[in-house]
C-alpha positions, 0 to 999 in steps of 0.5 A: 393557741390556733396556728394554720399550716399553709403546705404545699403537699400533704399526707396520703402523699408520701414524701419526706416534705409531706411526712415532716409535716405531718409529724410537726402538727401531730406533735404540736397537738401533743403540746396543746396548739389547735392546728388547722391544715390548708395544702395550696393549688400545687397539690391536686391529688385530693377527692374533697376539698375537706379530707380527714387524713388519719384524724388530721383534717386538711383543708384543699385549694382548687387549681386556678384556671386562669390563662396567668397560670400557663405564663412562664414567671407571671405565674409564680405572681398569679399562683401568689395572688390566687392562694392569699384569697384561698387563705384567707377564706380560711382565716375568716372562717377560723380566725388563727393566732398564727400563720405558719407556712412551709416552704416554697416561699410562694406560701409565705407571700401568699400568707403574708399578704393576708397576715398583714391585712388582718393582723395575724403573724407570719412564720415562714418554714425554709427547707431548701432555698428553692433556687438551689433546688431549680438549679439541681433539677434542671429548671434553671442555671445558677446567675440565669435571670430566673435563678436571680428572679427565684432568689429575690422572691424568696428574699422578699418572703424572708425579708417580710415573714414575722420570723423563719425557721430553718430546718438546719444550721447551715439553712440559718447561717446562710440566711445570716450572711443574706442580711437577714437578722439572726433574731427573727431565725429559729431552728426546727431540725429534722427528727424521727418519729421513734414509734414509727422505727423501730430497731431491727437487730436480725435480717429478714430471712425470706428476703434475704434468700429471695434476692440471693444475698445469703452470706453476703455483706449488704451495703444498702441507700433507701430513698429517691435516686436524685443526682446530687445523691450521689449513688454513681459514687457508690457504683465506682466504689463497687468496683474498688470493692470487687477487686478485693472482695466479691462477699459485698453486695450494694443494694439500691431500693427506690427509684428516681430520674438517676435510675435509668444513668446508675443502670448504665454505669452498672452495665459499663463497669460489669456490676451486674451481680454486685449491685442489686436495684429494687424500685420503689416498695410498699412503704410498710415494707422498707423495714424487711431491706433494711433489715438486710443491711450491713451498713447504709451509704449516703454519698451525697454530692458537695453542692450548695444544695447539700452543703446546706440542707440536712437529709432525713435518711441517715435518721431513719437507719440510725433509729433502725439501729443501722450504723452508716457512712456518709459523705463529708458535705455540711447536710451530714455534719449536722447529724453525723459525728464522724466514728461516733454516730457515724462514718464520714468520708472524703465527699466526691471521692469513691476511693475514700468510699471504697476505703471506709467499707472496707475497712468497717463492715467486718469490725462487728464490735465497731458497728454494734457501737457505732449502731448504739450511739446512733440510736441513743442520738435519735431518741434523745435529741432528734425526735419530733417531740423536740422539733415541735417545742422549737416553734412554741416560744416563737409563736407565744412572742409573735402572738404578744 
């Protein structure tokens, strides 16, 4: 069976899109499908049109020059138009029995359009409905005319894929409820890759004197500073904390367009020696902080977004055996049963944050178990091993 992934981004970019991708192919071979690898126009960041990226061989698409890409919405048309004859350069040449494409659904209509002419299957990967997104980002408001423009572009790519997976429940459902029939839906949930996380039962003490966290209990976030993450909820609840305690230290290790609004939150409420920000490291040095980690936080906001899609971080801490507490928002749920792989709190609530650090990061013995459960869940259930089986009945079916 040859399948080619049609991507937006790829490997050496490191991005939770581009490192979930990776894993789906790499452990598709494992299973015995032949892959193929073809990154679309967005991504530009190549030195050849053929990479060899760590045995992976990807495929690259050149930037259109045309003036229909600079037009605003008659260029979500163009950049359609121009990948399908990228694809099917590739089709011709090396003749797949599937096509599966990744979100955006540009992908998926591009591949389509191809699919169609030479009778191949088309599989559309949905990872976050790209309206939600827009809306979060800034790039639109929910009901403008190009929110309702991006919606009914991707309902066209669901409408016509050959099947879609989603990356989560609360993905599938949604799709459900916009007409599209449950039988064409599969779920490929997001995994670790357990070889790449390995449990980290004592901290880094080099580390640990250099940011002068010695004797201080470590709540950490490792990740891209996006809004609907959530992290001014944090801040608030530090100053919950430090009316109680000064001995817990929150530990924020990224960056992104929040960093500058989360700098000045600290200022104004006097956090300066309670919450530490460390930018983005090396990615072979994330493991030093989180070793440093009492308990990792993800207070993500109760938005459509995130209602619906499942994050990927709470899975790396659990394979790092880090117990974590997160917002009770549908994204956690999937992954988090609440004192048993995990803590939830009351999501837009830093009192209720404030609550469950303080009453967990001195119960060493409810930690340790909490740590446990989370790591027997990731190695037995969510591996990417198991992610990449979900896709091969589907291909088999397509292919008959």
């Amino acid at each position: 069976m040859k399948v080619l992934h049609v991507l937006e981004y790829s490997r050496p970019n490191i991005s939770g899109y581009s490192l979930r991708s990776d894993a789906i192919i790499r452990y598709q071979r494992q299973l015995g499908v032949e892959t193929l690898q073809l990154t679309s126009q967005r991504y530009q960041d190549f030195i050849k049109l053929e990479e060899d990226i760590d045995g992976i061989i990807y495929q690259r698409t050149l930037k259109s020059d045309s003036i229909l890409a600079k037009i605003p919405l008659v260029n979500y048309f163009h950049h359609i138009n121009f990948l399908a004859k990228r694809i099917e350069k590739s089709v011709l040449i090396d003749k797949p029995d599937v096509i599966q494409t990744h979100s955006p659904m540009f992908n998926a209509l591009a591949a389509i359009k191809v699919g169609r002419k030479y009778k191949i299957p088309v599989t559309y990967e949905v990872r976050a409905l790209w309206e939600d997104a827009a809306v979060d980002t800034g790039k639109t408001k929910e009901g403008s005319l190009k929110y309702k423009l991006i919606k009914s572009i991707e309902q066209r790519a669901f409408e016509q894929a050959d099947a879609v997976s989603c990356i989560c429940q609360g993905l599938k459902q949604d799709l459900i409820n916009r007409g599209i029939p449950e039988k064409k839906l599969y779920v490929t949930p997001n995994a670790v890759d357990i070889s790449k996380f390995q449990p980290l039962y004592e901290r880094d003490n080099e580390l640990e004197q250099s940011l002068n966290l010695t004797n201080k209990k470590v709540v950490a976030f490792i990740g891209t500073f996006f809004k609907y993450e959530g992290l001014h909820y944090a801040i608030d609840a530090m100053k919950v904390i430090c009316q109680h305690r000064q001995d817990i230290h929150l530990l924020l290790v990224g960056a992104g367009n929040e960093l500058s609004n989360l700098k000045h939150q600290v200022d104004k409420l006097g956090l300066e020696s309670n919450v530490s920000f460390i930018g983005r490291v090396p990615f072979e040095e994330v493991s030093r902080y989180y070793s440093l980690a009492n308990i990792m936080v993800f207070p993500r906001e109760s938005i459509r977004l995130t209602e619906l899609v499942t994050p990927l971080k709470p899975l790396e801490s659990m394979a790092q055996y880090k117990p974590v507490i997160a917002s009770d928002i549908g994204g956690h749920k999937e992954l988090i049963e609440d004192n048993k792989t995990g803590f939830l709190f009351k999501a837009d609530d830093a009192n209720a944050l404030a609550t469950t650090i303080l009453t967990t990061i001195d119960n060493d013995e409810l930690l340790t178990r909490i740590s446990d459960e989370g790591l027997i869940f990731v190695r037995e259930q969510r591996n990417w091993l198991n992610t990449a089986k979900q896709y091969l009945p589907v291909y088999e079916r397509l292919i008959k």
